[in-house]
C-alpha positions as CSV (number, residue, x, y, z in Angstrom):
1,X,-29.1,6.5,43.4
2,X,-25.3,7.1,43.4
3,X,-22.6,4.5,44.0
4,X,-21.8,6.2,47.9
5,X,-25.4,5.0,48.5
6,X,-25.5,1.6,46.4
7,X,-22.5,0.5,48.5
8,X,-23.9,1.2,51.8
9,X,-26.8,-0.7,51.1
10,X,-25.1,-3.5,50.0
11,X,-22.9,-3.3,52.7
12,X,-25.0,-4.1,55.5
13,X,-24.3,-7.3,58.0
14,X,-26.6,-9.7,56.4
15,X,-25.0,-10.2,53.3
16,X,-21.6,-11.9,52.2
17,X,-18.7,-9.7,51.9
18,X,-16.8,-11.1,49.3
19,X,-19.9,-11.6,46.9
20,X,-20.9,-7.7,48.6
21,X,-17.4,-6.6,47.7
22,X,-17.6,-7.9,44.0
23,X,-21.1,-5.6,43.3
24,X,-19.6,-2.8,44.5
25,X,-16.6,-3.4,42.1
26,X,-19.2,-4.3,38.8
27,X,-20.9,-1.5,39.4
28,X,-18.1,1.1,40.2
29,X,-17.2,-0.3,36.7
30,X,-20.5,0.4,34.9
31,X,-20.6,4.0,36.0
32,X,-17.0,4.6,35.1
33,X,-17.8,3.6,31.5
34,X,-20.7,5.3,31.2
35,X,-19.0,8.5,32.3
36,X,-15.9,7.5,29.8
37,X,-18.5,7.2,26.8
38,X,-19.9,10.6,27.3
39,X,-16.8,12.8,27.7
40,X,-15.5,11.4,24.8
41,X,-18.6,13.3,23.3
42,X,-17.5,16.8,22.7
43,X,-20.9,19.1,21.8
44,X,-20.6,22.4,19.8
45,X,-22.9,25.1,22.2
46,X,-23.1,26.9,18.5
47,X,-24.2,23.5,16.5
48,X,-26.4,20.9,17.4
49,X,-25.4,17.6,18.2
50,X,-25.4,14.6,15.9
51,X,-26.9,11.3,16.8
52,X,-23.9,9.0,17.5
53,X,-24.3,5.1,15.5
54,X,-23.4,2.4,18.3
55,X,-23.1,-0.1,15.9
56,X,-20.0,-1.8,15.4
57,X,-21.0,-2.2,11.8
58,X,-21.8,1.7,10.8
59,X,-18.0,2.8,12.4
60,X,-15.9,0.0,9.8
61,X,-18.6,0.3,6.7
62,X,-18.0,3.8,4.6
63,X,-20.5,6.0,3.5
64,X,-20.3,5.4,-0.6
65,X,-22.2,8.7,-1.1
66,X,-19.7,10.6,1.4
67,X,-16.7,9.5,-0.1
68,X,-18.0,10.0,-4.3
69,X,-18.8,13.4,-3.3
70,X,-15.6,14.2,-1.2
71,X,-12.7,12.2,-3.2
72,X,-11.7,13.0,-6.9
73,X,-10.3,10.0,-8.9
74,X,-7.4,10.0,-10.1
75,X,-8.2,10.8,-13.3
76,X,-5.3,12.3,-16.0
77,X,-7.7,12.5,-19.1
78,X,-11.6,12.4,-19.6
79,X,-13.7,13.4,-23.0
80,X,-16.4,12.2,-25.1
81,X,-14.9,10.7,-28.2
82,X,-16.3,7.9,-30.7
83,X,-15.2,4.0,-30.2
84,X,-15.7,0.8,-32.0
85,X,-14.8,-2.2,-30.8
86,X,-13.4,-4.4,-33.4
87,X,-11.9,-7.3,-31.9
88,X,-11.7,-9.4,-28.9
89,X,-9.3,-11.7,-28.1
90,X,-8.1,-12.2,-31.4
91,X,-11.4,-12.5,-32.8
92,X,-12.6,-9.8,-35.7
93,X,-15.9,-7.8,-34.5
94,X,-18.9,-5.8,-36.5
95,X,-17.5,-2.5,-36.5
96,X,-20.3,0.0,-34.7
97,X,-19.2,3.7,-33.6
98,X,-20.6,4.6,-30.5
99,X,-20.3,8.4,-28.4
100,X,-18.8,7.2,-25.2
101,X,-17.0,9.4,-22.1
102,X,-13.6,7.9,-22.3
103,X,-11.4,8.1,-18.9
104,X,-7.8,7.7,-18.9
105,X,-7.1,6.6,-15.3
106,X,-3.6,6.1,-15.1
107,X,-2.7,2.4,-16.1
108,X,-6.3,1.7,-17.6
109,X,-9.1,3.0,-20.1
110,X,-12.0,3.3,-19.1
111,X,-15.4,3.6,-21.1
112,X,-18.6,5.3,-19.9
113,X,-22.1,5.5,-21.8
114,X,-22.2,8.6,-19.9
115,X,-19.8,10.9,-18.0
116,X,-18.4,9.6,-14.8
117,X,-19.7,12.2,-12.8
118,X,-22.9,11.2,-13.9
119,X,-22.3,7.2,-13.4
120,X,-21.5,7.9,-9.9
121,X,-24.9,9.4,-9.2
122,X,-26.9,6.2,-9.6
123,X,-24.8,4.0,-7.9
124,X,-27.6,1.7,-7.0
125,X,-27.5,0.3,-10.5
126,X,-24.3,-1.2,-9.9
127,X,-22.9,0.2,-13.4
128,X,-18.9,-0.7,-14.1
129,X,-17.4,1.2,-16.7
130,X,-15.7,-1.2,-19.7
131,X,-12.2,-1.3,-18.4
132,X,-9.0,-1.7,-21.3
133,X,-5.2,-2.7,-19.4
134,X,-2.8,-0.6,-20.9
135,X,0.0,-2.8,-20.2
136,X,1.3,-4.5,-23.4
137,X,-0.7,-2.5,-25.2
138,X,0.1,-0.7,-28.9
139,X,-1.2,2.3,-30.2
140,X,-1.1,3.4,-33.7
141,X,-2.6,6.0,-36.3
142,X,-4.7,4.3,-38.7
143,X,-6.4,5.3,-42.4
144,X,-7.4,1.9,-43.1
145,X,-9.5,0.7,-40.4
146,X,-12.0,3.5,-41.0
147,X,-12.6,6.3,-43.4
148,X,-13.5,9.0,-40.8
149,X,-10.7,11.5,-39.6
150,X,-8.5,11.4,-37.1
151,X,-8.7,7.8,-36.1
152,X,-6.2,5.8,-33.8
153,X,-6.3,1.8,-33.1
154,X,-4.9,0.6,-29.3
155,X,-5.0,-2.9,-29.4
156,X,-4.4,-4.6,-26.0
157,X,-2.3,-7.5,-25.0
158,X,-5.3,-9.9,-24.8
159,X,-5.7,-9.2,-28.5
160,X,-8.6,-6.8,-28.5
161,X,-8.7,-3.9,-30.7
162,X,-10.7,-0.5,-30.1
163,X,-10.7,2.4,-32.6
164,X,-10.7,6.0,-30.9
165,X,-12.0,9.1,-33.3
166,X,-12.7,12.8,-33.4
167,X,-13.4,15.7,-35.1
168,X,-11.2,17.3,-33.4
169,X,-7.4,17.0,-34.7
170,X,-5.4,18.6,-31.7
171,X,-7.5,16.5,-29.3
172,X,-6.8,13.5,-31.0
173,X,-3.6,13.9,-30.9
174,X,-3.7,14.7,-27.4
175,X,-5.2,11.7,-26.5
176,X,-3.0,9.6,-28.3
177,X,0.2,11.2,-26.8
178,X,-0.9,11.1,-23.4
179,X,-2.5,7.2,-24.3
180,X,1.4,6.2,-25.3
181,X,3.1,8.0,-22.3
182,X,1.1,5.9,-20.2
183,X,2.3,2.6,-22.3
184,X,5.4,2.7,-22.1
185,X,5.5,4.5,-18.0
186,X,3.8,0.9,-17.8
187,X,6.2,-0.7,-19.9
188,X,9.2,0.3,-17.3
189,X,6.8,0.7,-13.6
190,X,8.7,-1.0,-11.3
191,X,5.3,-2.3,-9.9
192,X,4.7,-4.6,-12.8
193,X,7.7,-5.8,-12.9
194,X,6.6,-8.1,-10.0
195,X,3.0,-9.7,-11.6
196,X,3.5,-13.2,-12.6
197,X,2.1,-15.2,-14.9
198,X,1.8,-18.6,-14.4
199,X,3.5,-21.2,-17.1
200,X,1.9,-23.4,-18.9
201,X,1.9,-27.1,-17.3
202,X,4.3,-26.0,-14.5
203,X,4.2,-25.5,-11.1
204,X,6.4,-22.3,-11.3
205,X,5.4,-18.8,-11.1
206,X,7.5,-16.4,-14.0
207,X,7.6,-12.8,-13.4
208,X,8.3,-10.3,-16.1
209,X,11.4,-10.0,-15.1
210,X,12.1,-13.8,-16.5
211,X,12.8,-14.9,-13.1
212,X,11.0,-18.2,-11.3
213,X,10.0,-18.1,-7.7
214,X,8.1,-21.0,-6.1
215,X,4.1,-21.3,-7.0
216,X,2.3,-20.9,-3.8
217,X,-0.7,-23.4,-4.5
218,X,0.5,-26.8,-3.5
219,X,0.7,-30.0,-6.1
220,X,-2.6,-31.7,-5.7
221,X,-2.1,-35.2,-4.4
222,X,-3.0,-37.6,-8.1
223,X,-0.1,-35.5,-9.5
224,X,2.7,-36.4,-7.2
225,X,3.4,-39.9,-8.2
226,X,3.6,-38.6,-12.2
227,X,6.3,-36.1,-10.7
228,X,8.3,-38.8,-8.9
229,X,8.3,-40.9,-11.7
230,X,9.8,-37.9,-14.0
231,X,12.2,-37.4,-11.4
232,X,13.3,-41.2,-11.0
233,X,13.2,-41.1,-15.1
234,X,15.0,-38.1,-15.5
235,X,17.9,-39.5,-13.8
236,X,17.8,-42.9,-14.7
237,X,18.4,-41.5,-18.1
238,X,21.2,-39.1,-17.4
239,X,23.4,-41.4,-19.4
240,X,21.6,-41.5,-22.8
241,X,20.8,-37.5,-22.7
242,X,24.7,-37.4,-22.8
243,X,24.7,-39.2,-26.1
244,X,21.6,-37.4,-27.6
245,X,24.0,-33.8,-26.2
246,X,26.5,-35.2,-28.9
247,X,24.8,-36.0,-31.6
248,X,22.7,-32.9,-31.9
249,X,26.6,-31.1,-31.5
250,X,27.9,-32.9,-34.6
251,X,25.0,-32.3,-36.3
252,X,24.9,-28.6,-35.8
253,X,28.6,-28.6,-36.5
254,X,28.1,-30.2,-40.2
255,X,25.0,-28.3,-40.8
256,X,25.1,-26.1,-44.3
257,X,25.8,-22.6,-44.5
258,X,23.4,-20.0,-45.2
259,X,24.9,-19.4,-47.9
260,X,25.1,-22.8,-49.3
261,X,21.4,-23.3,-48.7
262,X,20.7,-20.1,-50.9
263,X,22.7,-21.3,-53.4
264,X,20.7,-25.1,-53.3
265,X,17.3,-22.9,-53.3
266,X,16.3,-24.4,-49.9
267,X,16.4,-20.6,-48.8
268,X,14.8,-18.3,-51.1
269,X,15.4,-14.5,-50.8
270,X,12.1,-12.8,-49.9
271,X,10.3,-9.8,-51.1
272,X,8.4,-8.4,-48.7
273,X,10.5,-7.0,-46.1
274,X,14.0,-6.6,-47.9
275,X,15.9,-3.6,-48.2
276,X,14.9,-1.9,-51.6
277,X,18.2,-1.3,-53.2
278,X,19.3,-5.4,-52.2
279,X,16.1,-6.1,-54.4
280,X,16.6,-4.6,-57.1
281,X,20.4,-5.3,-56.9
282,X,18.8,-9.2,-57.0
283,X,16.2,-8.2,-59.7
284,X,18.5,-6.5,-62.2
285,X,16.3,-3.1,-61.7
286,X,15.7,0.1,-60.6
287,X,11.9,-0.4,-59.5
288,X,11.2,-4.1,-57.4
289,X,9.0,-6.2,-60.2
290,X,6.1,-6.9,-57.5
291,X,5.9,-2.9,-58.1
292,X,5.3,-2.6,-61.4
293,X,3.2,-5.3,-61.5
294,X,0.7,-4.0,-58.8
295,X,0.6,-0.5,-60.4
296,X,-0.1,-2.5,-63.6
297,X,-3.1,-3.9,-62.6
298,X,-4.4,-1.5,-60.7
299,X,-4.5,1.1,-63.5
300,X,-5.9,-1.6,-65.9
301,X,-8.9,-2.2,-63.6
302,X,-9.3,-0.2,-60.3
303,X,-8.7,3.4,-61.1
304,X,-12.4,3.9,-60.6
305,X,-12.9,1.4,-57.2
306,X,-14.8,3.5,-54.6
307,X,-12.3,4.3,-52.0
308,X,-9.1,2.9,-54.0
309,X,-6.0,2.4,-51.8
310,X,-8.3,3.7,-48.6
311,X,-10.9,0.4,-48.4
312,X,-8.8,-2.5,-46.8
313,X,-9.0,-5.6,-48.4
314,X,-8.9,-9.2,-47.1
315,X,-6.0,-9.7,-44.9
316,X,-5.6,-13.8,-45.1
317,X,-6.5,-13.3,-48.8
318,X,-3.4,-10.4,-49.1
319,X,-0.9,-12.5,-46.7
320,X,-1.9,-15.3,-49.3
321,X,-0.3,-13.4,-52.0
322,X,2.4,-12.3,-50.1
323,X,3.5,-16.0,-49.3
324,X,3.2,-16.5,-53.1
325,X,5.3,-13.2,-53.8
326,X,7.9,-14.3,-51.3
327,X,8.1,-18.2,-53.2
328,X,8.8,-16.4,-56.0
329,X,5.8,-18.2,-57.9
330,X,4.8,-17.0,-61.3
331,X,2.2,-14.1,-59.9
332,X,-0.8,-13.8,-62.6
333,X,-2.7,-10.8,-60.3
334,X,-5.8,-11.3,-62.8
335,X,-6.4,-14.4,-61.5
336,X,-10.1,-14.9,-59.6
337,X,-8.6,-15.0,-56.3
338,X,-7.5,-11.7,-56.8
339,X,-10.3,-10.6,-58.3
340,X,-10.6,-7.9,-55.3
341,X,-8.8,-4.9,-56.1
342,X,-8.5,-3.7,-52.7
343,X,-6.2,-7.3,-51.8
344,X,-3.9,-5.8,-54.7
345,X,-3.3,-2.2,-53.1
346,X,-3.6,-3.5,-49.8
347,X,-0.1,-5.9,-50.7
348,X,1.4,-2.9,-52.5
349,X,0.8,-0.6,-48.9
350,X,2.2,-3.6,-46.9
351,X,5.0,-3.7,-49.2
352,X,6.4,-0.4,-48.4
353,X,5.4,-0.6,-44.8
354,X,7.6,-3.5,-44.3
355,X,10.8,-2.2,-45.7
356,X,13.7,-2.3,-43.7
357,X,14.1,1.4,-44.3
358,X,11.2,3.4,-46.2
359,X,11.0,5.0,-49.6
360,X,12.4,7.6,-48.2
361,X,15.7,6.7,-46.3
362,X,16.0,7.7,-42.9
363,X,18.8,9.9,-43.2
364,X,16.9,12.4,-45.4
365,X,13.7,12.6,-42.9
366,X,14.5,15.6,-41.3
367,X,15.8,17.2,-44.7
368,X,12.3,17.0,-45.7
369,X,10.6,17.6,-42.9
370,X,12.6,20.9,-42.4
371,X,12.1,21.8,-46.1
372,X,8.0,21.5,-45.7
373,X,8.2,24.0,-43.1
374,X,9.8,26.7,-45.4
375,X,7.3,29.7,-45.3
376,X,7.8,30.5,-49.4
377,X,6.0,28.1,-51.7
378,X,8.2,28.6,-54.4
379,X,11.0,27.7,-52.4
380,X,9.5,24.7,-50.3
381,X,9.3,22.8,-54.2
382,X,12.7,24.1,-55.1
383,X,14.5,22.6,-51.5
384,X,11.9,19.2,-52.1
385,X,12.9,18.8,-55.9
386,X,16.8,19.0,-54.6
387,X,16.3,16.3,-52.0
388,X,14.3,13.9,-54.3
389,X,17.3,14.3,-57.1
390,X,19.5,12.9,-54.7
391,X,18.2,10.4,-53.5
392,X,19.4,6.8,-54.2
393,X,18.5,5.6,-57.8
394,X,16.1,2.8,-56.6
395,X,14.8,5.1,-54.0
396,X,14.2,7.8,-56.8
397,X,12.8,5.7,-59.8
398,X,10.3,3.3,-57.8
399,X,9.6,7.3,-56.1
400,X,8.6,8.9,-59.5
401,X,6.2,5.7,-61.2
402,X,4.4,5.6,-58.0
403,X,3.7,9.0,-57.9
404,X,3.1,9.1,-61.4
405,X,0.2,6.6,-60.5
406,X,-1.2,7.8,-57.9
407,X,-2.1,11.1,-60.1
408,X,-4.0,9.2,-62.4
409,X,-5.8,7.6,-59.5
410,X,-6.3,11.6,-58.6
411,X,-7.5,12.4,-62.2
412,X,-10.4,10.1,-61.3
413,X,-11.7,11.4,-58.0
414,X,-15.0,12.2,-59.5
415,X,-15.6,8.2,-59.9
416,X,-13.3,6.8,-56.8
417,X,-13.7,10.1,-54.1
418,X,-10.2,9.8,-53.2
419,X,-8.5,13.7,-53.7
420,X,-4.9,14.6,-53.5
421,X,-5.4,15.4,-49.7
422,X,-7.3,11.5,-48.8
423,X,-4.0,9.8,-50.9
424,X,-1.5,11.7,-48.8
425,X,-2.8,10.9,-45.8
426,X,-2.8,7.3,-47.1
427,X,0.5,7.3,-48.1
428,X,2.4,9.7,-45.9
429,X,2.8,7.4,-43.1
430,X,3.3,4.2,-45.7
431,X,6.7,5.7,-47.5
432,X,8.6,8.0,-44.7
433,X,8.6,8.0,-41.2
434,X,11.7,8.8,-38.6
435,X,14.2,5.9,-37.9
436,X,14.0,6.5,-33.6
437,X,10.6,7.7,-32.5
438,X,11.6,10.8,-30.3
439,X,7.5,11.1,-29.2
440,X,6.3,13.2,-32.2
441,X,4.5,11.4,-33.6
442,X,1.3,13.4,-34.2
443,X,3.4,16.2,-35.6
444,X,5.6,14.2,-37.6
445,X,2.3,12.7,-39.9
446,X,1.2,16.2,-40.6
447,X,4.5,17.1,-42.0
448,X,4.4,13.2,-44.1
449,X,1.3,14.0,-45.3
450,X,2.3,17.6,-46.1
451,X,5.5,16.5,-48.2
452,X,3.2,13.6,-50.1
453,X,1.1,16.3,-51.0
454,X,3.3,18.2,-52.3
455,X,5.2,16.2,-54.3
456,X,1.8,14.8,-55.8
457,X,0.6,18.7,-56.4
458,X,3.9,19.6,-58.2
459,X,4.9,16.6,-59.7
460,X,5.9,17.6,-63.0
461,X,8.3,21.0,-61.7
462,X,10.0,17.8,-59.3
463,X,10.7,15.1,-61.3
464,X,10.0,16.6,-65.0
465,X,7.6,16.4,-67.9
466,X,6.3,12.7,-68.1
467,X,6.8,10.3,-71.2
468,X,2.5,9.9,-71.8
């Protein structure tokens, strides 16, 4: 029946004309939308047509499936590598390596048992990937944390630390440039420059930037009369915080010098972490006494120790005897509580790490990085025996007895499996690294471990024929 016919019906004398008049205009309506919904239907003659959803629900939900198989992430980096886990949130973890399809995704790590691709397939199970913020994170080369190859730590800003590894050297070091790059872009993205973090018993919100903008939850009720009563306080007591101002400004005033506090022995000098020639200015010598002392002991009773100067010791137990070395305490290193070898070398590495400048001063890095990279042997040890002759005397003396011991700790690789090639890769990055990191990183620890090696390999044509 068509609407010409509907409204002629309808329109006959017996009925009312206004209600008559309304049907007509309800159903006019109808048909019009019907019509409307299937024009907007456009059918290919050369395909067939696809059932169109009239649920509300199917048009605003998207198909998971659909959009997996049509969209690429965002992905800058993806490989199987090894991790451990070794700490989280401060807290020390059993060290176990696992094979896991790591994902660098822009501003976050992200760790798969299996490649993403593959995740993505079984989405019923609802897998999520371990996810690691990169923001606030550090990222370092490590030899200590693990005796396989190749190893780097990143520890996160929530104190968790993971330990990334593989065989292969120029991926590593692939990873661990492109790992850094996205720190520090992090480091100065505008975008995070406006996440807040919320101060401890306050009702302010303090961006990165260090600036405060009102907290948008509201002060629960029970806490308001505590806040007027600061407020009355704090103003009530305006007059006595004048006279505490005062006080505290004479007292600074009269305080003692540095210098006079030194000279009482209320400050001590320390020894971990001053510059080496000021040390041995202070010390009367030419090689720091904490030195000697170490190297002492260590050839007296650790020149055979399984993985000597590789195996970590106890950090609390070596921070320990730093705070003792720093007192300047009488230091008796074959006491029991030293009776670990490993807490020995691992305060004579953390000795040189923490110099102000290294063994090797800063301004003769690229001396000896260029003179490694000279093609003729002969003449690579002739260019490093010039540079080590002049360096500073400190510099040059602690230089030679270390070196001197770590060859006898060499001579007894049979015992302790540590070669020439495991000690420089120890020590490169321990006693020379560049004073501005210009993002070489990787290349600059092959060429420290190179020049180590080297000096360890022709020790006697560099510094001479030895006294033993």
């Amino acid at each position: 029946m068509d609407v010409q016919s509907v409204s002629n019906k309808l329109s006959s004398p017996r009925q009312n004309p206004g209600a008559v008049q309304m049907r007509i205009k309800s159903i006019t309506a109808n048909c019009d939308r019907l019509s409307q919904t299937k024009s907007m239907v456009v059918t290919d003659p050369g395909h067939p047509a696809k059932a169109v959803s009239r649920h509300r629900r199917n048009h605003s939900q998207h198909n998971l499936a659909d959009i997996t198989a049509g969209e690429k992430p965002d992905t800058e980096k993806c490989e199987y590598l090894n991790k451990a886990k070794i700490a989280e949130g401060g807290k020390k973890l059993r060290k176990n390596w696992a094979s896991t399809w790591v994902v660098l995704d822009g501003k976050k790590l992200l760790f798969y048992k299996e490649s993403k691709q593959q995740a993505l397939t079984n989405l019923k199970t609802g897998y999520k990937p371990e996810s690691v913020d990169l923001y606030g994170a550090q990222i370092e080369w490590t030899t200590e944390k693990s005796s396989r190859k190749n190893v780097f730590q990143i520890t996160t800003g929530s104190g968790s630390e993971f330990l990334l590894q593989s065989e292969k050297q120029a991926s590593m070091f692939s990873w661990h440039d492109a790992i850094k790059k996205a720190i520090n872009s992090l480091g100065t993205g505008g975008k995070l420059l406006h996440s807040n973090i919320r101060k401890s018993s306050s009702t302010e919100l303090v961006n990165r930037c260090g600036e405060s903008s009102p907290a948008v939850k509201e002060t629960k009720p029970e806490h308001r009369r505590s806040l007027i009563f600061k407020l009355t306080y704090s103003a009530s007591d305006s007059g006595d915080k004048n006279g505490v101002k005062n006080r505290l400004k004479k007292f600074i005033s009269r305080r003692p010098s540095m210098k006079t506090l030194q000279e009482k022995g209320i400050i001590r000098d320390q020894v971990f972490g001053c510059h080496l020639a000021t040390l041995c200015k202070r010390e009367e010598t030419t090689i720091p006494n904490f030195v000697r002392q170490c190297l002492k002991n260590v050839e007296e009773r650790g020149l055979e120790a399984d993985g000597i100067y590789r195996v970590s010791g106890n950090l609390a137990t070596i921070q320990k005897l730093r705070f003792l070395v720093d007192q300047e305490e009488k230091l008796n290193l074959d006491d029991s509580q030293w009776e670990d070898i490993h807490v020995v070398t691992g305060a004579l590495k953390m000795f040189f790490r923490e110099l102000p400048e290294p063994l090797f001063p800063f301004c003769f890095f690229e001396l000896f990085v260029e003179a490694i990279k000279t093609q003729d042997y002969q003449q690579r040890v002739q260019s490093i025996k010039k540079l080590v002759s002049q360096l500073p005397k400190p510099n040059h003396d602690t230089m030679k007895v270390l070196f001197r011991h770590l060859q006898k700790i060499i001579a007894k690789a049979s015992e302790n499996l540590m070669s020439t090639q495991g000690i420089s890769i120890v020590f490169g990055p321990t006693l020379l690294w560049p004073q501005f990191d210009t993002g070489n990183m990787a290349v600059h620890m092959v060429y420290q471990n190179q020049i180590v090696e080297l000096i360890l390999t022709e020790y006697s044509e560099i510094f001479g024929p030895t006294d033993e």
